[in-house]
DRENGUFI-718656 format. One record per residue (C-alpha): residue number from 1; z negated, y negated, x negated. Coordinates in steps of 0.05 Angstrom, whole numbers, plus 5000, padded with zeros to 4 digits. Last residue first. Example, Ala and Ser with C-alpha at 12.3 -4.5 7.8 and 13.67 -1.06 7.14 Angstrom:
2|4857|5021|4727
1|4844|5090|4754
***
This chain:
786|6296|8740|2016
785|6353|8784|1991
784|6321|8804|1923
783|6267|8845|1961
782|6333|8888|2005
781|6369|8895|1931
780|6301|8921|1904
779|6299|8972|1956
778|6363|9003|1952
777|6383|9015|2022
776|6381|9083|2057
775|6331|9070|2105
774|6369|9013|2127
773|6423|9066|2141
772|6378|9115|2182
771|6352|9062|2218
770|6423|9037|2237
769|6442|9112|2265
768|6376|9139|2286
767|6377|9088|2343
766|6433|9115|2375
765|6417|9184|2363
764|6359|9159|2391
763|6389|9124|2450
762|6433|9183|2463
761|6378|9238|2462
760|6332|9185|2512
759|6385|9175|2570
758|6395|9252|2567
757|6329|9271|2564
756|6316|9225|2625
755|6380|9248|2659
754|6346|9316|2655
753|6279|9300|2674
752|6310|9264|2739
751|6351|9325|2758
750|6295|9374|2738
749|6247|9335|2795
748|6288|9359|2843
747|6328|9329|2906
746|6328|9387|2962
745|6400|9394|2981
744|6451|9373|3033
743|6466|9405|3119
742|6474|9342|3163
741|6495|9306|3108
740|6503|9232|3121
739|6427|9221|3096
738|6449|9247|3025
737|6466|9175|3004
736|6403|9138|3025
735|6360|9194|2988
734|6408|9181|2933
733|6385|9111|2928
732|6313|9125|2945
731|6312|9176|2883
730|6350|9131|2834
729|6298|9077|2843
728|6236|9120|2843
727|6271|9147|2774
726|6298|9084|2742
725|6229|9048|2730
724|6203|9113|2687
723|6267|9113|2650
722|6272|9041|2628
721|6190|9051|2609
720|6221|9111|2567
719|6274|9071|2543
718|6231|9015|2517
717|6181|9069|2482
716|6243|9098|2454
715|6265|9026|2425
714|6185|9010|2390
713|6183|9091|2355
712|6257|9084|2320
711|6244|9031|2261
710|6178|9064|2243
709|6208|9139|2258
708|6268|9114|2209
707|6226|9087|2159
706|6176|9153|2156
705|6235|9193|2156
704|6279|9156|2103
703|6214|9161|2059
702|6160|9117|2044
701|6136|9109|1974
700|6110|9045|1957
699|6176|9017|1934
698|6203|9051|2004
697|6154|9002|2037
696|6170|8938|2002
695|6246|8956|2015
694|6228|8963|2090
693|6178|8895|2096
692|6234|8850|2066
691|6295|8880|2113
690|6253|8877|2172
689|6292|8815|2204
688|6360|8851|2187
687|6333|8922|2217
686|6310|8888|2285
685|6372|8853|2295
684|6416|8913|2280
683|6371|8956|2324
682|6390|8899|2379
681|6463|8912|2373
680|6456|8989|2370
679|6415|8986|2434
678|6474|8939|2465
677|6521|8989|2437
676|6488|9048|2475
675|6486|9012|2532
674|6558|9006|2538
673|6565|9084|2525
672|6512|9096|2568
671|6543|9059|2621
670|6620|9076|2612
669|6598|9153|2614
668|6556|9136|2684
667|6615|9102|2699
666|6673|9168|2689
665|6621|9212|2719
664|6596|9168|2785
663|6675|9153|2799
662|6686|9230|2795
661|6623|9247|2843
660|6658|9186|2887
659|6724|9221|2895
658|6696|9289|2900
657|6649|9256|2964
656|6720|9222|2993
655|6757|9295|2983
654|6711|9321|3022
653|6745|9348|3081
652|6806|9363|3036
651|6767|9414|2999
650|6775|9456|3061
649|6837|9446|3070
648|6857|9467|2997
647|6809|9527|3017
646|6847|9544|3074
645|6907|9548|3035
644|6972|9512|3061
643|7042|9545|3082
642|7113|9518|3095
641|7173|9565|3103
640|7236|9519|3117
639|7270|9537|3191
638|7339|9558|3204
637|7327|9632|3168
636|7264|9652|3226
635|7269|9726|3224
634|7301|9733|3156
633|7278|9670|3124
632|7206|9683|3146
631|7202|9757|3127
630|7223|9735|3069
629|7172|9678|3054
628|7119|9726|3082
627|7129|9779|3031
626|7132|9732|2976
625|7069|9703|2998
624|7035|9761|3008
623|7058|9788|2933
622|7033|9714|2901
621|6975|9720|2948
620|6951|9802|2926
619|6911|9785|2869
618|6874|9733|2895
617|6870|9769|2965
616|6907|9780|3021
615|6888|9742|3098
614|6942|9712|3137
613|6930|9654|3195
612|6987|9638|3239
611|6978|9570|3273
610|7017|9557|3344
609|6972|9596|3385
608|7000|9576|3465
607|7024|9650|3471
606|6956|9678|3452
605|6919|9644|3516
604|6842|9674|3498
603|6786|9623|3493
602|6735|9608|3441
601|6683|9555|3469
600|6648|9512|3413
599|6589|9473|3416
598|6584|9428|3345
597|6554|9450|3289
596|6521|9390|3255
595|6567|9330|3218
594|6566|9324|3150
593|6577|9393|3137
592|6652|9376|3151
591|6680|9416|3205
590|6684|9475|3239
589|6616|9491|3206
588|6606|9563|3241
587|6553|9582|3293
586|6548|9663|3301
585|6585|9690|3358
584|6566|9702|3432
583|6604|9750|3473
582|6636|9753|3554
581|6631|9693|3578
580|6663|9699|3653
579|6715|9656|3681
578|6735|9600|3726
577|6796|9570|3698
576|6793|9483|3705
575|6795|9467|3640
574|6736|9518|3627
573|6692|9542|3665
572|6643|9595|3658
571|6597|9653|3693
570|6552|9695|3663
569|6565|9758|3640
568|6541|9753|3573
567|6487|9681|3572
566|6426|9715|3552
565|6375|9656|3549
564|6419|9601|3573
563|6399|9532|3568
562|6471|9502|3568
561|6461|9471|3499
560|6432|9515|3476
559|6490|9575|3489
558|6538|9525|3466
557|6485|9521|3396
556|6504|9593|3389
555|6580|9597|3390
554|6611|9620|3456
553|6668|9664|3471
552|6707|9659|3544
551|6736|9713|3595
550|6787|9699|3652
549|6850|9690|3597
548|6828|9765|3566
547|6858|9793|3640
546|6912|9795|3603
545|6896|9849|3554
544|6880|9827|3472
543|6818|9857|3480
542|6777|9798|3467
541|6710|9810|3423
540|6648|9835|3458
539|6578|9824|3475
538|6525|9798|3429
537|6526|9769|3353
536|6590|9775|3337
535|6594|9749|3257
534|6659|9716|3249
533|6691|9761|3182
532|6757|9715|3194
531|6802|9773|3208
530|6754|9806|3256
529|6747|9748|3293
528|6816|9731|3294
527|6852|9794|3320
526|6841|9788|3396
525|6883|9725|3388
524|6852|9647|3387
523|6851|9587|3426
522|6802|9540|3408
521|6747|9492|3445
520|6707|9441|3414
519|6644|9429|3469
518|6633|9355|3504
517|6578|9363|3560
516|6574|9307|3601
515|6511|9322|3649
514|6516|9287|3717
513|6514|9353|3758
512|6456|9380|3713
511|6489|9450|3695
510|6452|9506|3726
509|6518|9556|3729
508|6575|9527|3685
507|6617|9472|3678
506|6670|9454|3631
505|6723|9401|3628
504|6690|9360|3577
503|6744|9379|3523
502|6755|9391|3450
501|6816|9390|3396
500|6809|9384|3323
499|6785|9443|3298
498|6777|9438|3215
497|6762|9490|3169
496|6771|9546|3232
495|6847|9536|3239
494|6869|9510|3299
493|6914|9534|3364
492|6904|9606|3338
491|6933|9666|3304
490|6917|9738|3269
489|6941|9779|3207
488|6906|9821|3160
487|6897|9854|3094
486|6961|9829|3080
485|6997|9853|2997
484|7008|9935|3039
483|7056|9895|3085
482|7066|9920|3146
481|7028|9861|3180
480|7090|9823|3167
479|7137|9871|3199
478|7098|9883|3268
477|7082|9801|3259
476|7160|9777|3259
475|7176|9839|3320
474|7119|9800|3355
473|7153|9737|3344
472|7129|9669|3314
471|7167|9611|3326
470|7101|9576|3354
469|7075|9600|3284
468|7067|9537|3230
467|7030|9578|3170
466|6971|9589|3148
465|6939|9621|3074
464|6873|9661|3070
463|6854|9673|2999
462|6777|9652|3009
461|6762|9625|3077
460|6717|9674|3104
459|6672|9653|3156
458|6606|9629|3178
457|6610|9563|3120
456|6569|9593|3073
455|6554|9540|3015
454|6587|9549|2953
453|6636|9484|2952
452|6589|9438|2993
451|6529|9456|2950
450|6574|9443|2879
449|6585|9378|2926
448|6515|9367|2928
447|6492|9380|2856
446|6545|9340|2835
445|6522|9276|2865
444|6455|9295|2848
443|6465|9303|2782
442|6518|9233|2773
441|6459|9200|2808
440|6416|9215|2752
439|6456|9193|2707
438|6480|9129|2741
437|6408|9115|2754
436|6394|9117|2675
435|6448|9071|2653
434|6419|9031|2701
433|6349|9036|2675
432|6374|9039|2609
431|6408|8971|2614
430|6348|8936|2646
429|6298|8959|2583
428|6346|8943|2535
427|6353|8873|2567
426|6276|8857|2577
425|6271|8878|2506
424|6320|8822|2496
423|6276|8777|2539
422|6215|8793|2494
421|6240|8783|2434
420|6268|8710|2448
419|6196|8679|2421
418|6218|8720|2358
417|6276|8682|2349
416|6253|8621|2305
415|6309|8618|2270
414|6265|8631|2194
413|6322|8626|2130
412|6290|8563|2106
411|6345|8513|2138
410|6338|8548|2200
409|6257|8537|2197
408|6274|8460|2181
407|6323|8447|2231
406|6275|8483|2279
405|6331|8517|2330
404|6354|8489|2395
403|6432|8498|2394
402|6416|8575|2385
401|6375|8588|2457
400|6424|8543|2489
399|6478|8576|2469
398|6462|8650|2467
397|6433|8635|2541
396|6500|8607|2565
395|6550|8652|2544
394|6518|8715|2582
393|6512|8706|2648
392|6550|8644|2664
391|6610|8665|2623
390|6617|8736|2649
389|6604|8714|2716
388|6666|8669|2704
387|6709|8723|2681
386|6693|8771|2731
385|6716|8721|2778
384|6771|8693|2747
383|6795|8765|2740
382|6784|8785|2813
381|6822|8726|2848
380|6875|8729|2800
379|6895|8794|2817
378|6892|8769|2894
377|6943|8727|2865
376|6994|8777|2853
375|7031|8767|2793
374|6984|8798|2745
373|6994|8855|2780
372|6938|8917|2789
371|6977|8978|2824
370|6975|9000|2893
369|6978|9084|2908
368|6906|9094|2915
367|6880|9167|2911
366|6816|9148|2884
365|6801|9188|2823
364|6873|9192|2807
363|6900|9128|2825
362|6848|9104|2774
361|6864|9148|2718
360|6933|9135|2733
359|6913|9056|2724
358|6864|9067|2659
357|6925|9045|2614
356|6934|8985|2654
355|6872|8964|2646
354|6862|8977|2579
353|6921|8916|2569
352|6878|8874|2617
351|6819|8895|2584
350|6839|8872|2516
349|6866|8797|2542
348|6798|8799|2582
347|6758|8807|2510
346|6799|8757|2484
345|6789|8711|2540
344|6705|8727|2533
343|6705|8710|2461
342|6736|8650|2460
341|6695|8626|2519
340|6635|8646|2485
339|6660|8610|2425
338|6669|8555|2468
337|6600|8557|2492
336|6577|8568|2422
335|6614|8497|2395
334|6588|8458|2465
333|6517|8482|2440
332|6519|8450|2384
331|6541|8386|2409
330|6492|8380|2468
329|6436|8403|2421
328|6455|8339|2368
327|6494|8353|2309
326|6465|8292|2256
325|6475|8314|2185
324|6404|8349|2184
323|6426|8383|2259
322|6489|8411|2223
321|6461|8435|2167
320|6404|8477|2200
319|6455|8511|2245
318|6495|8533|2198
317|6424|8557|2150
316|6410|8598|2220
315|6478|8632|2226
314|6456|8704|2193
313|6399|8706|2242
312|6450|8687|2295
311|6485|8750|2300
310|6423|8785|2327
309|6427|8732|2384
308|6501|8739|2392
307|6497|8820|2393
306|6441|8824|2441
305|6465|8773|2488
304|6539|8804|2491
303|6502|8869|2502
302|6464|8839|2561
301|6532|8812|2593
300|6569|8881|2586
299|6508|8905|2622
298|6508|8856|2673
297|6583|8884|2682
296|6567|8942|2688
295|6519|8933|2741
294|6564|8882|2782
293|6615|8941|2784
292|6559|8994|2807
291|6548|8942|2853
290|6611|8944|2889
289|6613|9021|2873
288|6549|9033|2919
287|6569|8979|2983
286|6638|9005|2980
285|6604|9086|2984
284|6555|9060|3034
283|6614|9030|3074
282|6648|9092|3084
281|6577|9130|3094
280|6553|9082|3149
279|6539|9133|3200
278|6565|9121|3277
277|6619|9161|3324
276|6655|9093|3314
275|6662|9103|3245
274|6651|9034|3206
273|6686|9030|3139
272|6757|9037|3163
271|6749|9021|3236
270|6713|8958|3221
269|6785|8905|3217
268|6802|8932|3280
267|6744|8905|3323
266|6708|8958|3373
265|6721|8961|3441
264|6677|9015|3478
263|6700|9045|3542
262|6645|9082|3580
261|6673|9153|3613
260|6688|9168|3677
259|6660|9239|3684
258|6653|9250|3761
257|6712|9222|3806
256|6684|9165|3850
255|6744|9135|3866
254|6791|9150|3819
253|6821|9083|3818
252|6761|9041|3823
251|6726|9078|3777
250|6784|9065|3728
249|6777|8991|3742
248|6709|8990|3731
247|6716|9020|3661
246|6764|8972|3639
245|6725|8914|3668
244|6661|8947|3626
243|6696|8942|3562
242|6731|8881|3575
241|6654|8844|3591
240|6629|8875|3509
239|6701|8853|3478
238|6688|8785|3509
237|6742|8736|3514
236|6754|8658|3487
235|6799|8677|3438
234|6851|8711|3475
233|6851|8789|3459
232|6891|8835|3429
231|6884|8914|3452
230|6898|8980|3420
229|6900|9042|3458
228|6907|9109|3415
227|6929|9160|3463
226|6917|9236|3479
225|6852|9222|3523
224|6885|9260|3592
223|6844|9264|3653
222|6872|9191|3669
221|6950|9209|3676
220|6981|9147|3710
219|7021|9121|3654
218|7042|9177|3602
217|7024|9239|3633
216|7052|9210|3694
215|7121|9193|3659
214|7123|9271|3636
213|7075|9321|3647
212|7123|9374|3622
211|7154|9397|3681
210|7162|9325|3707
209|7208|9316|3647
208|7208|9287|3570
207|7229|9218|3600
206|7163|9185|3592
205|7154|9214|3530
204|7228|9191|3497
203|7206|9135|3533
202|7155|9111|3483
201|7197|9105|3428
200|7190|9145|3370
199|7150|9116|3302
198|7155|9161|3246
197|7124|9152|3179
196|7052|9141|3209
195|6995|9102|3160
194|6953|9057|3211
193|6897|9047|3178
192|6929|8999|3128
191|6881|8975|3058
190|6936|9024|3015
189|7000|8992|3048
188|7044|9027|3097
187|7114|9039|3069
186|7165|8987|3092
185|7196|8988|3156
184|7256|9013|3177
183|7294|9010|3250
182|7340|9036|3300
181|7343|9104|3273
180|7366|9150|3333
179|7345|9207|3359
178|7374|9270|3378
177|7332|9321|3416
176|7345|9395|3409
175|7266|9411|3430
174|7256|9460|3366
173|7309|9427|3326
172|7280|9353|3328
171|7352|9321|3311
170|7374|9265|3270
169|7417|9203|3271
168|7441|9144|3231
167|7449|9081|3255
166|7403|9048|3219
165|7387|9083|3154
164|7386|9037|3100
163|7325|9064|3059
162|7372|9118|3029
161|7377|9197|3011
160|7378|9208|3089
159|7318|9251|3107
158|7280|9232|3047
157|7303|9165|3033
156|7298|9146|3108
155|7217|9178|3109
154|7193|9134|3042
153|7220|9071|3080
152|7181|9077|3136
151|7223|9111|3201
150|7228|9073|3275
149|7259|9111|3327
148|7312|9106|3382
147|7310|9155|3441
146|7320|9100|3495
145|7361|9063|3464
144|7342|8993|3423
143|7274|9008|3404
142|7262|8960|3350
141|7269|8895|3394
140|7224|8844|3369
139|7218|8866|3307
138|7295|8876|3288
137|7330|8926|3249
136|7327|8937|3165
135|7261|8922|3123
134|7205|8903|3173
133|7142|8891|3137
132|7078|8923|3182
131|7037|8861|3187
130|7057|8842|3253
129|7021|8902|3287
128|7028|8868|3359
127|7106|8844|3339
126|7116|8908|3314
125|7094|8959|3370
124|7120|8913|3426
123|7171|8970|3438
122|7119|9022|3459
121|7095|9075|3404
120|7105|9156|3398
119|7076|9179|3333
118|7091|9223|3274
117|7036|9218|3210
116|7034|9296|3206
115|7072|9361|3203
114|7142|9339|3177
113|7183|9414|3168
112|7256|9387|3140
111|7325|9413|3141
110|7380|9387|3104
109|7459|9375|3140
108|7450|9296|3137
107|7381|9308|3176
106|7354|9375|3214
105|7284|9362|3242
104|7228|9411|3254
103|7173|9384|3285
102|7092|9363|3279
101|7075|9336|3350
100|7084|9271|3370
99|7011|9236|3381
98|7006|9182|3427
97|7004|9110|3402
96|6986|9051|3454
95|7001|8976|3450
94|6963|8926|3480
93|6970|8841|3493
92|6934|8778|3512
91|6883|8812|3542
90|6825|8765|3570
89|6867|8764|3635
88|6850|8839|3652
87|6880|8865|3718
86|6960|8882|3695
85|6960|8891|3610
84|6887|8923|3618
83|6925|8972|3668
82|6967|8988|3625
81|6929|9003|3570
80|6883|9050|3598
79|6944|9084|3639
78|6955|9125|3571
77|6888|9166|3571
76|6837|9144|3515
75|6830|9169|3436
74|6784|9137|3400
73|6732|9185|3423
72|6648|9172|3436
71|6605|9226|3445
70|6535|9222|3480
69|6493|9292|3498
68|6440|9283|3452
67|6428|9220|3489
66|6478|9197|3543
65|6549|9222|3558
64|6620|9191|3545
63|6647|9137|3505
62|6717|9119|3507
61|6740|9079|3450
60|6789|9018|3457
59|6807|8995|3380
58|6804|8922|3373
57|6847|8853|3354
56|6823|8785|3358
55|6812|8794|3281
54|6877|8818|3270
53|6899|8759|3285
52|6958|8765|3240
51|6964|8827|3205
50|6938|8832|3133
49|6864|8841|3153
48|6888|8921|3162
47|6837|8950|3105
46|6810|8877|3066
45|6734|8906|3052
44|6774|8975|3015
43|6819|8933|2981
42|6769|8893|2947
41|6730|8946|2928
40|6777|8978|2891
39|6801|8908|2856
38|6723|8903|2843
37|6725|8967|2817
36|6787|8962|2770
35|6759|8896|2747
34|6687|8932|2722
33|6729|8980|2690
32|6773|8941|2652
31|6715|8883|2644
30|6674|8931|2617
29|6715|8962|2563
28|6732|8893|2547
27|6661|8867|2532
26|6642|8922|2492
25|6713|8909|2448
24|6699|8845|2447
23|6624|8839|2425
22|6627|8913|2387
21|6690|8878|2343
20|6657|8818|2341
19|6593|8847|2307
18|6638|8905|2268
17|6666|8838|2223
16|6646|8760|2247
15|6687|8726|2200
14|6755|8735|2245
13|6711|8713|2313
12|6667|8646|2263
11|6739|8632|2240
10|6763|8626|2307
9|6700|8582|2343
8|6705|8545|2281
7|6781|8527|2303
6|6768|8533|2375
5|6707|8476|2370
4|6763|8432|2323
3|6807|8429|2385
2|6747|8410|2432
1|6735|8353|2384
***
C-alpha cells in the first residue's frame, strides 16, 4: 500500500508542472535559509558547552561602586585565584589568564608581529578547559620547562610551516626570551570564548624579575585587575556565598584598605550572550534571527498550503472516484500525506545542495568559520527538525481538508473549497505582515548603522593610519614628520576608537571618601590633540616639558562627575601622582556608541606611548605609507611594518550591528520573494475558479484592465490590512533593538510608508502577472471549459 502511495504520490510530483516546481523549489529556498539560521543559532546558544562541566564552571568579575557610579570588570588581580584554591572548599579548581603583550617573534629564520590572542596560563590550563583538543604534547603536563608554551594549530603552521612543532623554539625579540613549544592544540572552535593562539606558562611571569613586578604581580599583587580568573565548582556550592567569601577574604588581607571591590561569579556558558556589564543585545540578536528562521519557514509552510489547495481544484473528479469506489478519509488522506512527505524530502534534497552553495555567503555575513556536514549529527539535529515542522505545518491541513470532499460536488467539478477561503486569506495576510516587518526592519536597521558611520565621533578619524611604536625613536619621528605626504604625527598608549585601559586610582578635592569613581585614562604626547582635531574647551594642551607628568586633561562628563564647576587648576590624582588639571576637552565616543561617554583623564608620560598615530589624507596614504614603510625598514629593518586604519577599527566596533543589517537584507529579500509565490499561488486559485465569470465578462466587453483591477482589488486590500498589522509590530520590535544605543535615531513614519509601498508594488506586480494572463484568454475557450 505505502509503495503504491509513492508511486501516485510520483506521478501526481512529475504531472504537477510550474505548481510543483513553485512547491519545491519555494520550499527549498526556505529550508536553505531557514537551516543555515537555525545551524547559526544553534552555535551561538552552545558557545563553550563543549567542555566538560562547564556548567559548574564561572567567570569571577569584580564589581565596584554603587548606582551611577557601579562598574563591573572581568578582569581580577592574580592572588584571586589562589586564594580561592587555599580558603574556599566549594572550589574544586581555577585557572587564571593574564594578558601577554603583542610581540615580535623571530621563528625558523622569519619574523612575525602577533598583536592579539597571546596569553599567559597555569599548567592545569587543559585539564580545566578540557574541551580544547590537544593535537601533539600532553594535557596534563603541557608546560614541561619553565618557558614552554602552548601554540593552536593555525600559529605552528605559521611560525614553523607545520602543526608538529614540539620541540621547536622561538624568540620574543623585544625581551630576547626563548620559549619552547611543548604543546599544540587544535584551532578554537566557532561557539569557544576562549580564542588565544599562544598559551605561555605562567612562570615565565612569575620569573620576569622583581624589577618588573614579577612573582608579586602575579600572586600577591591585589591593586592589579590584569587577570582572567576562572573557577570550577563542586556541585553542591553557591556561586552567590563564593562571591562574598572571596571578597571577605581580600578584606581580610588588606585590612581595611578602601576600594575592595564585590566579586561577582557568573556561569561560563552566559558570557557570550550575556555581558556582565548588562544589556541583552547578544542574545536579542539570537532571540531575533531564531525567529526570523521560524518565520520563514511558516511562510514556506503557508505557500505550500496555498499551492496544494489551489492544486486541488484540478484533483476534485480524483478525489470523487475514489470515495464512489470505496477510498475512505483515512485512505485518502494517507496518499496526500505521503505526497507531502514526497514533496518535503525533495525539497530538503534541493536545499541541502543550495545550502552549500549559500555557505561563503554565510561565513560572510557572519564571520563563522564552521561548515554545515552531513556527517555531524548536530546537522541532523537541525534538518529533522525543520523537516518535521515542515510536515506538521503544512502537510497536514492540505490533507485533511482534500480527503473530506462531497463525493458528489468533486465528481461535478465543485471541491467545496470556498469554506477554506478564509484561512488562505488568513495566510496572505500573515505572510505580508512578516514579509513586511523584515522590510521595515531592514530601514531601520540601515538607518542606524548609516547613523553609526556619519555620526561625529569628537575627532578625526578619516585617513589616519597606526602603527606599533615602543621602537620608535625621536631621530625615526624627526624623519617621518618630514614628509610633505604627513600632515601630522603624534603617539599614545591607545588609539581614540577604542581605549581599553582605566583605573579607580583617582581622587580629587571634595570627593565622597567611599565614592568609586572608575574614569578611562590615556597616555598621550603634546602633539595628539591637535592631530586628532580634539576640541579644547578650557585651559591648555601639554607642553611636551617634564613637568607635563604633574598636569592632567579631563573630558567633560569627568568634570560631572566630580562636581566641579571650573575644574583648571584644581588639584588631581591619578595612580598615585598628585597633580594639577590643567584643560578640559570636549567628550569623545572612545568607544562604541552603545555605551555613553565614559570619564576620561588624559595624562602626559610620552615614553610609555607605544601606538604611533599618522595623519595624510586620501590622496596622500599610498605616499604616507610608502614613506613610513621606509623609514621603518631603515630605522627599525629587524622588525615587519604593520599598520591598521582607524576607520577599519572603527567599523570593527560594529561589525555585529553590519552583520545583522546584512542578515535583515538577504531575509527580508528571501521573504518577499517567498511571499510573493504564495500570493502568486493563491491568484492562481482565484483565477481557475473565476474562469466562467471572466470569459462571460470579456464577451460583454470588459477589457484586460477592468479584469485585471477585478482580479487585483480583493489581494491589495489583504496586503494593506497585512501592512497595517505589521507596522505597530515592526515599531516595538525595533524600539527593543535600538534600546542598546546610547546615542540611535528617531524611528519615522517614512520608514514604515516606504516598506509599505514596497510590500504593496511587489504584490501587485505580483498579482498583475496571473490576472493579466487570465485576462488574456479567449473567452469562448474559458465558457467551453465548464
Amino acid at each position: 500500500m505505502i509503495r503504491n502511495h509513492f508511486k501516485i504520490a510520483w506521478r501526481n510530483v512529475r504531472s504537477g508542472g510550474w505548481y510543483s516546481a513553485l512547491n519545491i523549489g519555494g520550499l527549498a529556498v526556505v529550508l536553505a535559509v531557514s537551516l543555515l539560521l537555525f545551524w547559526w543559532v544553534r552555535d551561538e546558544l552552545s558557545f563553550d558547552r563543549f567542555h566538560a562541566d562547564a556548567d559548574r564552571i564561572y567567570q569571577v568579575n569584580a564589581r565596584f561602586g554603587k548606582g551611577t557610579d557601579e562598574n563591573i570588570f572581568t578582569s581580577t588581580p592574580g592572588p584571586v585565584a589562589v586564594e580561592s584554591r587555599k580558603q574556599i572548599p566549594e572550589v574544586e579548581s581555577a585557572v587564571r589568564m593574564g594578558y601577554y603583550p603583542s610581540a615580535t617573534f623571530k621563528a625558523n629564520g622569519k619574523t612575525f608581529n602577533q598583536k592579539d590572542n597571546l596569553a599567559f596560563t597555569e599548567a592545569n590550563f587543559l585539564t580545566f578547559f578540557n574541551g580544547f583538543k590537544m593535537l601533539y604534547g600532553d594535557r596534563n603536563a603541557p608546560f614541561p620547562e619553565p618557558n614552554s608554551v602552548v601554540l593552536t594549530e593555525k600559529l605552528a603552521r605559521k611560525f614553523f610551516g607545520t602543526a608538529d612543532a614540539i620541540g621547536k623554539t622561538f624568540m620574543n625579540v623585544e625581551n630576547n626570551v626563548t620559549l619552547i613549544v611543548s604543546g599544540v592544540l587544535a584551532d578554537a572552535p566557532d561557539n569557544s570564548s576562549i580564542k588565544d593562539h599562544l598559551y605561555v606558562n605562567f612562570e615565565v611571569l612569575k620569573n620576569s624579575g622583581p624589577e618588573n613586578g614579577g612573582a608579586k604581580l602575579a600572586d600577591e599583587n591585589w591593586d592589579d585587575f590584569g587577570f582572567a580568573t576562572y573557577v570550577k565548582l563542586r556541585s553542591e556550592a553557591s556561586p552567590e556565598s563564593v562571591g562574598r567569601k572571596l571578597t571577605a577574604i581580600q578584606a581580610s588581607i588588606l585590612k581595611g584598605k578602601p576600594n575592595i571591590p564585590d566579586y561577582l561569579l557568573q556561569p561560563f556558558t552566559e558570557i557570550h550572550l550575556y555581558p556582565v556589564e548588562g544589556g541583552w543585545f547578544a542574545m536579542k540578536q539570537v532571540s531575533i534571527l531564531g525567529i526570523v528562521a521560524v518565520l520563514l519557514l511558516g511562510i514556506g509552510c503557508i505557500n505550500y498550503v496555498n499551492l496544494t489547495t489551489a492544486r486541488a481544484t484540478r484533483r476534485a473528479k480524483e478525489i470523487g472516484v475514489r470515495k464512489v469506489v470505496g477510498a475512505g478519509s483515512a485512505q485518502l488522506a494517507r496518499q496526500l500525506l505521503v505526497e507531502s512527505l514526497l514533496t518535503l524530502t525533495l525539497a530538503l534534497i534541493l536545499s541541502i545542495a543550495l545550502l552549500q552553495a549559500l555557505l561563503p555567503l554565510y561565513k560572510s555575513l557572519t564571520g563563522k568559520t564552521g561548515h554545515f556536514s552531513l556527517f555531524d549529527p548536530r546537522a541532523w539535529q537541525v534538518l529533522i527538525g525543520s523537516l518535521t515542522f515542515c510536515f506538521l505545518l503544512a502537510g497536514i491541513y492540505p490533507a485533511i481538508m482534500v480527503a473530506n470532499f462531497n463525493p458528489i460536488q468533486a465528481l461535478k467539478g465543485h471541491s467545496s473549497q470556498a469554506s477554506g477561503a478564509g484561512l488562505r486569506k488568513l495566510l496572505v495576510v500573515t505572510q505580508f505582515s512578516l514579509a513586511t516587518i523584515l522590510i521595515v526592519g531592514t530601514f531601520i536597521i540601515g538607518s542606524q548603522l548609516r547613523f553609526i558611520r556619519q555620526r561625529d565621533p569628537g575627532f578625526k578619524r578619516a585617513h589616519v593610519f597606526t602603527f606599533d611604536g615602543r621602537k620608535f625613536t625621536p631621530q625615526f619621528k624627526q624623519a617621518l614628520s618630514g614628509q610633505s605626504s604627513i600632515l601630522g604625527i603624534s603617539t599614545s598608549t591607545d588609539t581614540p576608537v577604542n581605549i581599553q585601559t582605566g583605573t579607580a586610582s583617582v581622587d580629587w578635592d571634595g570627593k565622597e571618601k567611599d565614592r568609586t569613581l572608575i574614569m578611562v585614562q590615556m597616555g598621550i604626547d603634546k602633539d595628539f590633540i591637535e592631530n586628532f582635531g580634539i576640541k579644547l574647551l578650557s585651559g591648555r594642551n601639554f607642553s611636551g616639558s617634564k613637568s607635563d607628568s604633574a598636569y592632567f586633561i579631563l573630558n567633560e562628563t569627568a568634570v560631572k562627575e566630580t562636581g566641579w564647576k571650573d575644574p583648571v587648576g584644581k588639584r588631581f590624582k591619578h595612580e598615585g601622582t598628585e597633580g594639577t588639571i590643567i584643560g578640559i576637552v570636549k567628550d569623545f565616543n572612545m568607544t562604541s556608541i552603545r555605551e555613553p561617554v565614559w570619564p576620561l583623564v588624559l595624562f602626559s608620560k610620552p615614553e610609555s606611548n607605544f601606538m604611533v598615530n599618522v595623519r595624510t589624507t586620501g590622496e596622500l596614504a599610498p605616499d604616507a605609507l610608502a614613506a613610513a614603510e621606509k623609514l621603518w625598514k631603515q630605522y627599525l629593518p629587524a622588525y615587519p611594518f604593520e599598520y591598521t586604519f582607524l576607520d577599519a577599527n572603527y567599523n570593527d566596533l560594529y561589525r555585529t550591528d553590519q552583520q545583522t543589517g546584512q542578515l535583515f537584507n538577504f531575509f527580508a529579500g528571501v521573504a518577499i520573494v517567498i511571499s510573493c509565490l504564495g500570493l502568486l499561488g493563491l491568484a492562481s486559485f482565484t483565477t481557475e475558479q473565476r474562469t466562467k465569470e471572466i470569459g462571460i465578462r470579456k464577451v460583454l466587453g470588459a477589457t484586460v484592465l477592468n479584469i485585471t483591477t477585478l482580479l487585483s482589488k480583493d489581494f491589495m486590500k489583504l496586503v494593506i490590512i497585512a501592512i497595517v498589522i505589521a507596522t505597530p509590530v515592526a515599531w516595538f520590535l525595533m524600539e527593543e533593538w535600538l534600546k542598546d544605543f546610547a546615542y540611535k535615531i528617531n524611528i519615522q513614519w517614512w520608514m514604515f510608508l516606504l516598506g509599505g509601498l514596497l510590500a504593496i508594488i511587489t504584490a501587485l506586480i505580483t498579482i498583475s502577472f496571473q490576472s493579466v494572463k487570465a485576462a488574456l484568454a479567449n473567452p469562448v475557450k474559458s465558457i467551453k471549459s465548464e
